[in-house]
VEXDREN-961878 format. One record per residue (C-alpha): residue number from 1; residue in three letters; chain; x, y, z. Coordinates in pm, whole numbers. Layout:
% VEXDREN-961878
(atom NUM, "ala", "A", (X, Y, Z))
...
END
This chain:
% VEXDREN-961878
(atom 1, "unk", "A", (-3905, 455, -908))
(atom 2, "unk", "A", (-3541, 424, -1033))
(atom 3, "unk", "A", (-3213, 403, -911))
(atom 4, "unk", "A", (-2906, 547, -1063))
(atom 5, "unk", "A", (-2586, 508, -980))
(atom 6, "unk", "A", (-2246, 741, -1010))
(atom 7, "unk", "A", (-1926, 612, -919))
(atom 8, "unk", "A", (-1607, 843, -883))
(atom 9, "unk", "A", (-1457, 815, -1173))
(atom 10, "unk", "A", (-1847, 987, -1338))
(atom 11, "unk", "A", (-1794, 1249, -1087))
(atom 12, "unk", "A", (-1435, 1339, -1096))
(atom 13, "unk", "A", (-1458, 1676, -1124))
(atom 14, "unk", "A", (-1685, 1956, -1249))
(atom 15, "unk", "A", (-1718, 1819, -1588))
(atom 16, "unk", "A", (-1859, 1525, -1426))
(atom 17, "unk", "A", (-2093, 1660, -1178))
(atom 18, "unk", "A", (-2229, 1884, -1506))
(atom 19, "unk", "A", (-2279, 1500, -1690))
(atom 20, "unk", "A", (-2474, 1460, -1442))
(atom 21, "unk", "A", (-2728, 1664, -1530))
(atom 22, "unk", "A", (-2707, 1604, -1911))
(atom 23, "unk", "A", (-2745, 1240, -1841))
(atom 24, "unk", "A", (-3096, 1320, -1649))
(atom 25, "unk", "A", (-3189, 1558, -1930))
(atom 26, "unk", "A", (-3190, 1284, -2167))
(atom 27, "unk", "A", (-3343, 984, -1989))
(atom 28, "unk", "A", (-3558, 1214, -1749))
(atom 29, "unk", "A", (-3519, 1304, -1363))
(atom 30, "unk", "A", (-3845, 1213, -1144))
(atom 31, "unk", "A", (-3903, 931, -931))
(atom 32, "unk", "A", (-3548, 875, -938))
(atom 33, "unk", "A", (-3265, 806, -646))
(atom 34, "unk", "A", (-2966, 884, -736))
(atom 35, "unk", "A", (-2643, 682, -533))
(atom 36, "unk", "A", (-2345, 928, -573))
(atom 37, "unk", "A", (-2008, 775, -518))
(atom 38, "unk", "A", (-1681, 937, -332))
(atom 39, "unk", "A", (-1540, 1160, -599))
(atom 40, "unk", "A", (-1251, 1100, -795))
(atom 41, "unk", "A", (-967, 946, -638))
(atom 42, "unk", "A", (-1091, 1048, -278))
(atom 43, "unk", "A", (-1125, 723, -82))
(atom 44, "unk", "A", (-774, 658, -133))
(atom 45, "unk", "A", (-679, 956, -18))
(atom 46, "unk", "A", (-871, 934, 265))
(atom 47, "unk", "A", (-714, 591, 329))
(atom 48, "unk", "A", (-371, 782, 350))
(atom 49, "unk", "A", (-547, 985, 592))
(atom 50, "unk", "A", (-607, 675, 794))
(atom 51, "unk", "A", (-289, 530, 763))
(atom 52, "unk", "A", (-108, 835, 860))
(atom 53, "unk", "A", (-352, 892, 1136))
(atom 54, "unk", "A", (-285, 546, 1341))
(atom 55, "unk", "A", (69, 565, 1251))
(atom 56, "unk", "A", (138, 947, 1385))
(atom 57, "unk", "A", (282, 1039, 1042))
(atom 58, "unk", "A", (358, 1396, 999))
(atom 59, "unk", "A", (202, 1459, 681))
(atom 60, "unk", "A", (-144, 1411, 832))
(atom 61, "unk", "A", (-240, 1749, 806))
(atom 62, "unk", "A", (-67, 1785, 440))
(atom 63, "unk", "A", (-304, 1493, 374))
(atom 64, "unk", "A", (-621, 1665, 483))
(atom 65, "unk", "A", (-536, 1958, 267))
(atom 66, "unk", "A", (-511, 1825, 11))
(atom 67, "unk", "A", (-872, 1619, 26))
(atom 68, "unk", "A", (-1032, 2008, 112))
(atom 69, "unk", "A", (-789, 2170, -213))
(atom 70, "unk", "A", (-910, 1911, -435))
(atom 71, "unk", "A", (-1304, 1955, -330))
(atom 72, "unk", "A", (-1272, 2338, -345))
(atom 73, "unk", "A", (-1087, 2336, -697))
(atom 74, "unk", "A", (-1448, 2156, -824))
(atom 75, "unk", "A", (-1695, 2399, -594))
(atom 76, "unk", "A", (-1487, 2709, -760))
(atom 77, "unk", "A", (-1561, 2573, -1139))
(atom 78, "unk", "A", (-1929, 2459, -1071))
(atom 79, "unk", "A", (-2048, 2752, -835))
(atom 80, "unk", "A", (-1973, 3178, -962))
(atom 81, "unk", "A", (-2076, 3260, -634))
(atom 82, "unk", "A", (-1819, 3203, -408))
(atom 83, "unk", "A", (-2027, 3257, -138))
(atom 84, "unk", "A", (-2276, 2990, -227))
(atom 85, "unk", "A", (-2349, 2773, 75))
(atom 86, "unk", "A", (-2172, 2445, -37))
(atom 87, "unk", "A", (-1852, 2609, 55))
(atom 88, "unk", "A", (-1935, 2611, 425))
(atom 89, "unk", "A", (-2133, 2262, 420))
(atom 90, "unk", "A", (-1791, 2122, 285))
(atom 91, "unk", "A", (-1563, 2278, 534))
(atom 92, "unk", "A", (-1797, 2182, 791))
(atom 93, "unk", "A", (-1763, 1852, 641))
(atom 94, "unk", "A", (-1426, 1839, 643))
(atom 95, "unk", "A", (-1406, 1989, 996))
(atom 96, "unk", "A", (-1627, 1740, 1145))
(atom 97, "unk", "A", (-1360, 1457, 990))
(atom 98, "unk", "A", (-1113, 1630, 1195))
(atom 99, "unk", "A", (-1302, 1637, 1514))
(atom 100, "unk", "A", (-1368, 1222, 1448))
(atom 101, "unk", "A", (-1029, 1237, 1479))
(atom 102, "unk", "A", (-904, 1439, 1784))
(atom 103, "unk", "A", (-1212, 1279, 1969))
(atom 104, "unk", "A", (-1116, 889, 1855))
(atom 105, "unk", "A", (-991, 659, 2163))
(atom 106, "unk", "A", (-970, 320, 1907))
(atom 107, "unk", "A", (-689, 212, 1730))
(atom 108, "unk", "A", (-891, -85, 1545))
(atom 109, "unk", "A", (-757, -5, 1188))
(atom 110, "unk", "A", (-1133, -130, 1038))
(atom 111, "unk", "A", (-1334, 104, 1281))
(atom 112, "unk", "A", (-1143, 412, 1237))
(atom 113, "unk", "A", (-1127, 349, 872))
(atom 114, "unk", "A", (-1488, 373, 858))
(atom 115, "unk", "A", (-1555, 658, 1074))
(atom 116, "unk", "A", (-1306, 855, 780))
(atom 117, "unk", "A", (-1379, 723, 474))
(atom 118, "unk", "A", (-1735, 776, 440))
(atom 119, "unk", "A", (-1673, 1142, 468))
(atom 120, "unk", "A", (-1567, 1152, 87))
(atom 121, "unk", "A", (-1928, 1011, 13))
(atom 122, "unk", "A", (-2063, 1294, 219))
(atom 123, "unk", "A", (-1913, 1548, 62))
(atom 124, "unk", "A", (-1935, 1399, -310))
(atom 125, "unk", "A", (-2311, 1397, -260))
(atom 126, "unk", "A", (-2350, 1717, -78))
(atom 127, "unk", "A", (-2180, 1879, -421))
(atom 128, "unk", "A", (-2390, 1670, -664))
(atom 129, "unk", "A", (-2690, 1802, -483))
(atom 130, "unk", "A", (-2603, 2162, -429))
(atom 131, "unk", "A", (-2547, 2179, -760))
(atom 132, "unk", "A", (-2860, 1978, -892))
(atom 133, "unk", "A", (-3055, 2254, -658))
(atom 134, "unk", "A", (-2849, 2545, -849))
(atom 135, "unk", "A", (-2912, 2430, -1187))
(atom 136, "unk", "A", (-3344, 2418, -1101))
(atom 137, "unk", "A", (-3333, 2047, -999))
(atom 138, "unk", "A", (-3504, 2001, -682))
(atom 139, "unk", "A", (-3367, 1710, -501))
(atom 140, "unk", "A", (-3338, 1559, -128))
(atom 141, "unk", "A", (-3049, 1486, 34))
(atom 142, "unk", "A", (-3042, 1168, 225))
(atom 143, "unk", "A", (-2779, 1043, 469))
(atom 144, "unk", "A", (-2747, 643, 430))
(atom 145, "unk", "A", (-2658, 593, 745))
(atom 146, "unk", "A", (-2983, 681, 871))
(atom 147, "unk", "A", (-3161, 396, 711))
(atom 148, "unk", "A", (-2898, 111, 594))
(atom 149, "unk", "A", (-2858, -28, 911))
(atom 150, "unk", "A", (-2589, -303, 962))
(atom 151, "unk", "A", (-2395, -523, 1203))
(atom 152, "unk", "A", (-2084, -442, 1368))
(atom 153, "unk", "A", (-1814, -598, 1145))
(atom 154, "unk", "A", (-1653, -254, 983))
(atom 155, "unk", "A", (-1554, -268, 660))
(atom 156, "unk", "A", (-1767, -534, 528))
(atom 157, "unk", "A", (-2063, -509, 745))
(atom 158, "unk", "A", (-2350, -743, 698))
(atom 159, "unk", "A", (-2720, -571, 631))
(atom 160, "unk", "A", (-2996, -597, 871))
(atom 161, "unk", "A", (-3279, -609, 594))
(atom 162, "unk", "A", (-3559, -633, 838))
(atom 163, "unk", "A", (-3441, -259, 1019))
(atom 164, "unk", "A", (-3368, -147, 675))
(atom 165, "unk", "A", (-3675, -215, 478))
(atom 166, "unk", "A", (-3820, -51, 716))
(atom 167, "unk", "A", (-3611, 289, 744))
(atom 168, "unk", "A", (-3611, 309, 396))
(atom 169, "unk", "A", (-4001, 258, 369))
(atom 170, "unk", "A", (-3999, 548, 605))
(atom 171, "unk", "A", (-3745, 822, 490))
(atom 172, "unk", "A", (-3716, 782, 149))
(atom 173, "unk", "A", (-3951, 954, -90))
(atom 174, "unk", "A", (-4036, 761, -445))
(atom 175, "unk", "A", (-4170, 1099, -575))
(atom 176, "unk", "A", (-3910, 1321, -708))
(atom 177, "unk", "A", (-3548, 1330, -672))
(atom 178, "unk", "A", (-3325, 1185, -435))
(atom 179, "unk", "A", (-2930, 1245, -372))
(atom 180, "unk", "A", (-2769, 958, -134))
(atom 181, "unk", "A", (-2463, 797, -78))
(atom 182, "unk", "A", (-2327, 468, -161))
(atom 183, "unk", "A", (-2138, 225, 58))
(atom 184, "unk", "A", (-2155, 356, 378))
(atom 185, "unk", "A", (-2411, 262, 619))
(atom 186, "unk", "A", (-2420, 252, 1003))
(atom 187, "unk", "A", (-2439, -25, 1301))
(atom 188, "unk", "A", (-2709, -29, 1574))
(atom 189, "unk", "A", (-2512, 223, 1793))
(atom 190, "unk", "A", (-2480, 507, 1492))
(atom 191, "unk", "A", (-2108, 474, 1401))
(atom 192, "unk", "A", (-2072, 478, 1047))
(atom 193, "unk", "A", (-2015, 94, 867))
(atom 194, "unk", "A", (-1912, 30, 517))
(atom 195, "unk", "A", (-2066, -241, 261))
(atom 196, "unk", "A", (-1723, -350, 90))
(atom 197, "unk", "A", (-1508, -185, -131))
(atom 198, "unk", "A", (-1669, -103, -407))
(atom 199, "unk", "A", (-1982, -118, -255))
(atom 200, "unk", "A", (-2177, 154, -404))
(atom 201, "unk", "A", (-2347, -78, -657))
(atom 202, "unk", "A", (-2458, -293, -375))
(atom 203, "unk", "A", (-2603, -17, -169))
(atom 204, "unk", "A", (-2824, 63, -514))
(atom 205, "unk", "A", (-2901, -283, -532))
(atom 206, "unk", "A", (-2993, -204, -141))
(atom 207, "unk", "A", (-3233, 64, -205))
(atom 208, "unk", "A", (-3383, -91, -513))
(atom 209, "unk", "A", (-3487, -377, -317))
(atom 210, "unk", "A", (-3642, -215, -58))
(atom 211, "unk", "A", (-3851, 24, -281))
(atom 212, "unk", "A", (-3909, -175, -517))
(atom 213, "unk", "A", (-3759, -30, -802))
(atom 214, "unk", "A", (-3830, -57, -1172))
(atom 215, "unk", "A", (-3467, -71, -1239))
(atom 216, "unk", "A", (-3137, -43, -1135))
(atom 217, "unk", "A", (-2906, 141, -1364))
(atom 218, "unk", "A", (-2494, 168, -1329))
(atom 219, "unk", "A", (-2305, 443, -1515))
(atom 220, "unk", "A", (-1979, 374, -1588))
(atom 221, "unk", "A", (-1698, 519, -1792))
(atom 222, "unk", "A", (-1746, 231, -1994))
(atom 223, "unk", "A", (-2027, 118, -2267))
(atom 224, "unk", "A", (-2148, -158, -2049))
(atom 225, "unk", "A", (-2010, -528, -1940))
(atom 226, "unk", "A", (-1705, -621, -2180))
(atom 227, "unk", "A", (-1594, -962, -2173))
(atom 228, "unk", "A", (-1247, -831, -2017))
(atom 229, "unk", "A", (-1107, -558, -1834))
(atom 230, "unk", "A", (-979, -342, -2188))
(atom 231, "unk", "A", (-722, -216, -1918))
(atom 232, "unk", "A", (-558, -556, -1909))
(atom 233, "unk", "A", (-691, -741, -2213))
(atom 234, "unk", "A", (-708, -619, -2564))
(atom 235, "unk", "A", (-1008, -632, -2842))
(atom 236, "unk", "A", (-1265, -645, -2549))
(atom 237, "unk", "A", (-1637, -662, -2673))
(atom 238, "unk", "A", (-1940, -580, -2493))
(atom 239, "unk", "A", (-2215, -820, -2406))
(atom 240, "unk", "A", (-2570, -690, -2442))
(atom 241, "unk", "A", (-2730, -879, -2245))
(atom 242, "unk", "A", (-2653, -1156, -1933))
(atom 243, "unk", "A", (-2809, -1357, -1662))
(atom 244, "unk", "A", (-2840, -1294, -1305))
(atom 245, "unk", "A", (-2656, -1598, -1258))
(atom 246, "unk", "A", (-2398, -1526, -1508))
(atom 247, "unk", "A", (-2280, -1218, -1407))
(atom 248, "unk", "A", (-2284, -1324, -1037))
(atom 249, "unk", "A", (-2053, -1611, -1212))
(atom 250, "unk", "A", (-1838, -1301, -1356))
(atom 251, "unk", "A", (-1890, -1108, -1034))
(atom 252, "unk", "A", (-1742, -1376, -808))
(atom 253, "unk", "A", (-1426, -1472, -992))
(atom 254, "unk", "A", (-1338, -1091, -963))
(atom 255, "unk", "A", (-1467, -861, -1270))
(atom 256, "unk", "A", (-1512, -537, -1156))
(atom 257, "unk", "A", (-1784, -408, -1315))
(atom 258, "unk", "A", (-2043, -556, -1072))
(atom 259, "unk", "A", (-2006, -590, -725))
(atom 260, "unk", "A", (-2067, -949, -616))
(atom 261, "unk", "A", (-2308, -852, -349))
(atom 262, "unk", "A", (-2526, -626, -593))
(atom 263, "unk", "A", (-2732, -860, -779))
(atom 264, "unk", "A", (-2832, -1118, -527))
(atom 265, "unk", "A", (-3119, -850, -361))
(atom 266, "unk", "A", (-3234, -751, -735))
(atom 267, "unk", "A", (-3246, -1111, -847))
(atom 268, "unk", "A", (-3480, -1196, -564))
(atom 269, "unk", "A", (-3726, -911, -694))
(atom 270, "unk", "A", (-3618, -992, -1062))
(atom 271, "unk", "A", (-3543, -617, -1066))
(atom 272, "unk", "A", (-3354, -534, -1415))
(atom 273, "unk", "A", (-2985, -435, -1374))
(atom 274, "unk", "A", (-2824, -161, -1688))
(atom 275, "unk", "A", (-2504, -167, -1703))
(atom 276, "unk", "A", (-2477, 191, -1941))
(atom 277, "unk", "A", (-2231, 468, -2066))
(atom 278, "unk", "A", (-2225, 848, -1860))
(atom 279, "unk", "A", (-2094, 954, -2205))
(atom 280, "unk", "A", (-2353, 795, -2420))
(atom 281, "unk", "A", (-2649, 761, -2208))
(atom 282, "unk", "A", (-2847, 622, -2494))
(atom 283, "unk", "A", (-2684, 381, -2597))
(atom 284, "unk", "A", (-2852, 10, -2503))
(atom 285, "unk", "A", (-2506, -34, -2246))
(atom 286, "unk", "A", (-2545, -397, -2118))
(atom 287, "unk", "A", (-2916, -586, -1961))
(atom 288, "unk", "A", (-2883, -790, -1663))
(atom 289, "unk", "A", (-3213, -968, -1641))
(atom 290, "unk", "A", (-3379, -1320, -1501))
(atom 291, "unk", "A", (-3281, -1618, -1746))
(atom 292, "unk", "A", (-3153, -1475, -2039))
(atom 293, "unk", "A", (-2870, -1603, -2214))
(atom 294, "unk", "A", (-2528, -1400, -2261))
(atom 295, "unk", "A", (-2528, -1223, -2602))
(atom 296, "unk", "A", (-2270, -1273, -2753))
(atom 297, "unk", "A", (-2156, -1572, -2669))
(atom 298, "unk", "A", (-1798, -1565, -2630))
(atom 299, "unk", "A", (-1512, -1602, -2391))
(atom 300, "unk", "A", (-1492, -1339, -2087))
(atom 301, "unk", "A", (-1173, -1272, -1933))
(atom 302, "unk", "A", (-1160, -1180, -1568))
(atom 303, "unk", "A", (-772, -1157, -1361))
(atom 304, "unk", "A", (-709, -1044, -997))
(atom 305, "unk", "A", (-424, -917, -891))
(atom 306, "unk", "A", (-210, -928, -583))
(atom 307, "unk", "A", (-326, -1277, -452))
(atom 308, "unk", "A", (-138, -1520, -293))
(atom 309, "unk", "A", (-75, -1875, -353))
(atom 310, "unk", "A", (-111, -2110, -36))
(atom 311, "unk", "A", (39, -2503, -78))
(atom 312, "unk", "A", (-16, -2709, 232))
(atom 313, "unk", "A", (87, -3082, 321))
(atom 314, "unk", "A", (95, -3258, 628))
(atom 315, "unk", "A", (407, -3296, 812))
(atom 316, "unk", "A", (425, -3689, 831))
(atom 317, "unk", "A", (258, -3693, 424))
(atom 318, "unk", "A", (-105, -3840, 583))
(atom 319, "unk", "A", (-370, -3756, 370))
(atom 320, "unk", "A", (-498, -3420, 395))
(atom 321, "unk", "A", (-866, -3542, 501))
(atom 322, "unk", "A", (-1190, -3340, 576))
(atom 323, "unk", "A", (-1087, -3270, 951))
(atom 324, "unk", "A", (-807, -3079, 851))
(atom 325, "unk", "A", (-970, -2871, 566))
(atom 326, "unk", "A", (-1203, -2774, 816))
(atom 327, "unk", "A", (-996, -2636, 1043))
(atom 328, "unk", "A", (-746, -2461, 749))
(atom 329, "unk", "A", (-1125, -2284, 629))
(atom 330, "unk", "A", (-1193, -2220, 979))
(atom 331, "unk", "A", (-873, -2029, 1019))
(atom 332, "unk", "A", (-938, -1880, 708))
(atom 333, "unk", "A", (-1262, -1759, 842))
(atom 334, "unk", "A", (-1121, -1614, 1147))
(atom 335, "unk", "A", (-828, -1411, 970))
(atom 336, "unk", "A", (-1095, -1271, 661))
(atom 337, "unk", "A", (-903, -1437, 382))
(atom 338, "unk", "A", (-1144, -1518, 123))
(atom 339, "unk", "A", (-1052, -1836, -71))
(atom 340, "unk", "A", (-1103, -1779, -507))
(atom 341, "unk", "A", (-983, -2137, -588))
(atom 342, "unk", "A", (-896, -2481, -473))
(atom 343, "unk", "A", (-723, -2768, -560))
(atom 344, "unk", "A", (-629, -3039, -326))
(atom 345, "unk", "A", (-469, -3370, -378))
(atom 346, "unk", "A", (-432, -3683, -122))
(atom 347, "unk", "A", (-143, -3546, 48))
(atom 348, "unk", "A", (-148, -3159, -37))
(atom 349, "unk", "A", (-410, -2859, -32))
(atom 350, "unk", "A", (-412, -2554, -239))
(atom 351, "unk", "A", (-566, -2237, -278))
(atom 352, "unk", "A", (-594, -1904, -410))
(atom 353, "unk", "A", (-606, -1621, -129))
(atom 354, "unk", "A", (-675, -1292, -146))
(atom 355, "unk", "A", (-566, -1092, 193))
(atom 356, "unk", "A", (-752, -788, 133))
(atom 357, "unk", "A", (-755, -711, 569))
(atom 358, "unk", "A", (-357, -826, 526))
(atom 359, "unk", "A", (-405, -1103, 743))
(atom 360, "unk", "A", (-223, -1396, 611))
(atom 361, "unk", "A", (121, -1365, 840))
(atom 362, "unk", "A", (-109, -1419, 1120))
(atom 363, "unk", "A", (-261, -1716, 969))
(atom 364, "unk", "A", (56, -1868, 885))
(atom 365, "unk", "A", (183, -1912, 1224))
(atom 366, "unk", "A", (-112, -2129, 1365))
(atom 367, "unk", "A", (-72, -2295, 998))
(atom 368, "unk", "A", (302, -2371, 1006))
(atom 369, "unk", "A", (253, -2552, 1363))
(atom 370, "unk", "A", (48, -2818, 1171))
(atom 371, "unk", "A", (140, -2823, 840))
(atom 372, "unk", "A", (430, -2794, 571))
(atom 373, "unk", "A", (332, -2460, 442))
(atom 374, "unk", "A", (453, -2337, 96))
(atom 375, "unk", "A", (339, -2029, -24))
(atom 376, "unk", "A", (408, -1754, -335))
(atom 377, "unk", "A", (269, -1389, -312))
(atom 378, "unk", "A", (171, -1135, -581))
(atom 379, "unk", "A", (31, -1393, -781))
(atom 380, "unk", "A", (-248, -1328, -1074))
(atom 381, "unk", "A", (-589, -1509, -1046))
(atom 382, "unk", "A", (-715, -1557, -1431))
(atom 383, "unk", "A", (-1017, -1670, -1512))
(atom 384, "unk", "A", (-1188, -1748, -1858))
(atom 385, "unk", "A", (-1591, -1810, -1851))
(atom 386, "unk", "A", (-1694, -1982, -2144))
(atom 387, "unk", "A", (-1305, -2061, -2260))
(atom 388, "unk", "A", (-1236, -2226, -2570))
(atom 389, "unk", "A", (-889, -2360, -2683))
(atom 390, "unk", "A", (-788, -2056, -2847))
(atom 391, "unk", "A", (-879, -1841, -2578))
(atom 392, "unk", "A", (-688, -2073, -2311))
(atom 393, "unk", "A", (-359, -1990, -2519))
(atom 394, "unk", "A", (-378, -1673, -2616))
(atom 395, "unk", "A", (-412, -1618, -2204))
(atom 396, "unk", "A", (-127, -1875, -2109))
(atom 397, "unk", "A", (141, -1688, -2346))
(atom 398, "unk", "A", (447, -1571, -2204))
(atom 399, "unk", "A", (353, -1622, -1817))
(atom 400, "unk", "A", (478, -1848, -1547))
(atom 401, "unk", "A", (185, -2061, -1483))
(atom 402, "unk", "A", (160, -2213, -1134))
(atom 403, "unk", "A", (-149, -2366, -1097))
(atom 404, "unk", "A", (-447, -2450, -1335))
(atom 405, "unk", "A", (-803, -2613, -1350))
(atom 406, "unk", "A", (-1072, -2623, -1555))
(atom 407, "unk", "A", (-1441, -2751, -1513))
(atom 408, "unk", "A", (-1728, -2748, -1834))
(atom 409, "unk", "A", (-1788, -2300, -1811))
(atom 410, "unk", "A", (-1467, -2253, -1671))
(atom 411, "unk", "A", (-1065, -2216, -1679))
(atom 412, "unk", "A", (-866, -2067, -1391))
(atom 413, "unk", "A", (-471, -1998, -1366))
(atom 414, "unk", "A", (-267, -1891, -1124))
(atom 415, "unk", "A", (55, -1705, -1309))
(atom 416, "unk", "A", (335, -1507, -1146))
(atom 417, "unk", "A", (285, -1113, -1219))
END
């Protein structure tokens, strides 16, 4: 078997959907699970919905609408029959999302946020496969949430591999075709759980563990891996081929392409990643296997935005010693602010933040009771694997540089935006 993998921006609209097929026409459709992402734009509009939702806004409603207008406007240009049953499995959809809501009694911001978000999954996959099904290709639709089964920790929930492995075993059929979701899964007590942002890629690296897959391949809007984001850097190039433990290298300092979490299960089973183009499915895209060496071998550029820069020094200039940075990563810890780089002197501390559960005024209060605290937000995070000189300068032009370190593979920065 074989997993695929379609993230919004490959399923944007009806065009999209219709790739879909034309992408299993030419590298064939049995045996094959297919991991469908939110459509589009969607998750961010349902994280309006959210936001609006806790905070009583009046545009709730507005914001609804315009989720259902947008998921119609596709159903009308993939489906003449307007009487076709995906129009009443998305308003049910849709419906049920509004029931989650009149029924809630939380106002955890992470909880609710799952409960709502996975419902763009749900409906991006319910139109991928109604569609397959209308076209002559019969699939199964699969709810996630039946068999990735997680902890309690919404938002970034950890996997329970043992209940998993075994669900999946179950439920899922190798034969044929297969239509599921990505990211969302679902804690011991059936309310829904998500994997990460961005975690469709890990939830294919989920399933292709525990079937063991032949391959795992990504389709992007892009030929494969570049060595830089051509959004932010210019002349990218694309590397054929990579490591495991490279692109986990390239996946941890931020690139985008990959989700960190993605290649740890398929590296374990030494289960071949493809990075590859939705436009030109034939082309070779990028390989991600065991041991091979990056080709070509040249600098790769990765930045992340919106971080924050954290300076800390005692208040009576001791030494900043291991009892204190244990207790600065154990507040860390506690307020989910993941550290990206660290530099620490004899009397000062450093590091790169990135506050993705908007955390950090929290932290700083127990911080500021111990420490002098200095810190800078909106800060850039760039990283260069494999720098050389000329690719350290052509990077440091024209920006404020704040903070910098470099080891043998690689060069960091931290730069005002």
């Amino acid at each position: 078997m074989k997993v695929f993998k379609f993230g919004g921006a490959s399923v944007k609209d009806a065009k999209g959907v219709k790739n879909v097929i034309e992408v299993l026409k030419k590298v064939g459709n049995s045996n094959i699970l297919i991991i469908v992402s939110a459509m589009g734009k969607t998750t961010n509009a349902l994280e309006i919905v959210v936001s609006h939702y806790l905070n009583n806004h009046p545009e709730l409603k507005n914001a609804i609408d315009f989720i259902k207008k947008y998921h119609i406007e596709i159903l009308k240009d993939l489906f003449d029959n307007k009487q076709h049953p995906v129009f009443e499995k998305v308003n049910s959809l849709i419906s049920d999302m509004e029931t989650t809501l009149k029924r809630n009694k939380s106002v955890q911001y992470d909880y609710v946020y799952d409960q709502i978000v996975c419902y763009g999954e749900l409906i991006g996959t319910t139109v991928v496969s109604e569609y397959l099904s209308l076209e002559g290709y019969v699939n199964n639709w699969l709810d996630a949430r039946e068999v990735i089964k997680t902890d309690e920790i919404y938002r970034d929930a950890t996997v329970n591999w043992e209940i998993t492995q075994q669900s999946i075993a179950e439920k899922v059929n190798k034969k044929g075709l297969t239509i599921t979701q990505g990211f969302i899964a679902s804690d011991t007590n059936n309310f829904t759980t998500t994997l990460g942002r961005e975690g469709s890629d890990y939830s294919a690296g989920i399933f292709a563990y525990c079937t063991n897959a032949n391959s795992v391949s990504i389709w992007k809007d892009v030929p494969g891996v570049l060595n830089g984001d051509p959004r932010v850097f210019e002349n990218t190039k694309l590397l054929s081929q990579i490591s495991y433990e490279e692109a986990i290298e390239l996946a941890f300092y931020g690139a985008s392409v990959i989700h960190p979490k993605t290649l740890q299960p398929l590296q374990r089973k030494e289960i071949p990643l493809y990075v590859k183009s939705f436009i030109n499915p034939l082309d070779d895209g990028t390989s991600v296997k065991k041991g091979q060496r990056l080709v070509p071998h040249i600098p790769c550029f990765i930045v992340k935005k919106d971080q924050i820069l954290l300076s800390l020094s005692s208040l009576d200039f001791s030494f900043i010693v291991e009892d204190n940075i244990s207790e600065i990563f154990s507040l860390f810890h506690t307020y989910q602010l993941k550290v990206d780089l660290i530099q620490n002197s004899a009397i000062s501390f450093s590091v790169c933040l990135d506050d993705k559960f908007n955390n950090f005024e929290k932290l700083l209060s127990h911080l500021k009771a111990k420490f002098s605290v200095v810190y800078e937000k909106s800060v850039s995070l760039y990283t260069i694997r494999h720098f050389d000189e000329e690719a350290i300068q052509s990077l440091e032009e024209n920006k404020d540089i704040l903070l910098k370190q470099s080891t043998k593979e690689t060069y960091q920065m931290v730069a005002k935006q």
